[in-house]
C-alpha positions in Angstrom: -83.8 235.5 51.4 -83.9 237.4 54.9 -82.6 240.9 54.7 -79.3 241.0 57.6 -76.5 242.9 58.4 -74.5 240.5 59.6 -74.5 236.7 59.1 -71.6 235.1 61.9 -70.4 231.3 61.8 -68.4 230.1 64.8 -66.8 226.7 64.8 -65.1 224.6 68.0 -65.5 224.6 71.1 -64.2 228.1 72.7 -67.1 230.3 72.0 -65.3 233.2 70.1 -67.2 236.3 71.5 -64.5 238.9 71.9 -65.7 240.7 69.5 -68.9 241.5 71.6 -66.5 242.1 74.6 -68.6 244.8 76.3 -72.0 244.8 75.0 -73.5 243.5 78.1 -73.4 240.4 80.1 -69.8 238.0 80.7 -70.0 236.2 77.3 -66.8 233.9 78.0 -69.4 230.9 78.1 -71.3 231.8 75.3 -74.1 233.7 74.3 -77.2 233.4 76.3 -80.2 232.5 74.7 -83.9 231.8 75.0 -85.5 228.7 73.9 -86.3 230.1 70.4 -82.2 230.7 70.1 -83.0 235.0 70.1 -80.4 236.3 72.6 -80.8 239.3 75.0 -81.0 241.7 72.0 -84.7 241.5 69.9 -84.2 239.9 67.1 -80.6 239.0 67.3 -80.4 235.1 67.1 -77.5 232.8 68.0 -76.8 228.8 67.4 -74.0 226.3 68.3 -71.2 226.5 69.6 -71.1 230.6 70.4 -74.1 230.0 72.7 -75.1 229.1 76.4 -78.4 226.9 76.4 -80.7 225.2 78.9 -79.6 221.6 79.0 -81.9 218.4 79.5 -81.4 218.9 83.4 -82.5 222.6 83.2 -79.0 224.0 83.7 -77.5 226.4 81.0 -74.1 225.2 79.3 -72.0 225.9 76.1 -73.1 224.6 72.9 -70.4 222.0 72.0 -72.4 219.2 70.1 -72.9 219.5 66.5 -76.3 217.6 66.6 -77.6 220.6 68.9 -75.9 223.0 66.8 -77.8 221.6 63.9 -81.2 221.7 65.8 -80.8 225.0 67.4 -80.0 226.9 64.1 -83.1 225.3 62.3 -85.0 226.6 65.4 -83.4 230.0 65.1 -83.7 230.3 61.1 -87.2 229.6 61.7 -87.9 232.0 64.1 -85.9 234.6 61.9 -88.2 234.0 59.1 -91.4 234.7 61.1 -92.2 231.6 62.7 -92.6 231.0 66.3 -91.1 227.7 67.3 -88.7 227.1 70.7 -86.2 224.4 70.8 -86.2 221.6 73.2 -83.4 221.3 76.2 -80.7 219.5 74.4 -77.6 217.4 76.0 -74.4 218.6 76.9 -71.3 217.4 76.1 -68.4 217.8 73.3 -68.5 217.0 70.1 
């Protein structure tokens, strides 16, 4: 078990990050990230479909793929748990 404040699950494809609305950069495409899913915010991870990504051709994009989803919250839960691992550019499309 990881001690948290908040745990929050997002499903579909419009990232729902009003309730961020201003805490810092335009969020209507998602959450940035880095490659080990943390976003701008130590220790404050993100996954699927609330996020922006790097894609395979080294552009960032909205998470909208369930099979990335799935790989970018194992990276992030991971990385929450004191590991050190990045995820690998991942395709774009919809699910």
């Amino acid at each position: 078990m990881v001690p948290c404040d908040a745990v929050v699950l997002a499903t579909g494809v419009v990232p729902n990050t009003e309730f961020l609305e201003g805490g810092g950069p335009d969020l209507a495409d998602g959450i940035p990230v880095g490659t080990g899913m943390e976003t701008s915010s130590p220790g404050v991870f993100a996954a699927g479909d609330v996020i922006r990504f790097r894609t395979v051709t080294g552009k960032t994009a909205p998470g909208q793929l369930i099979l990335n989803a799935r790989l970018q919250a194992e990276v992030a839960a991971r990385n929450i748990a004191g590991e050190r691992v990045t995820c690998p550019p991942c395709s774009w499309g919809t699910s």
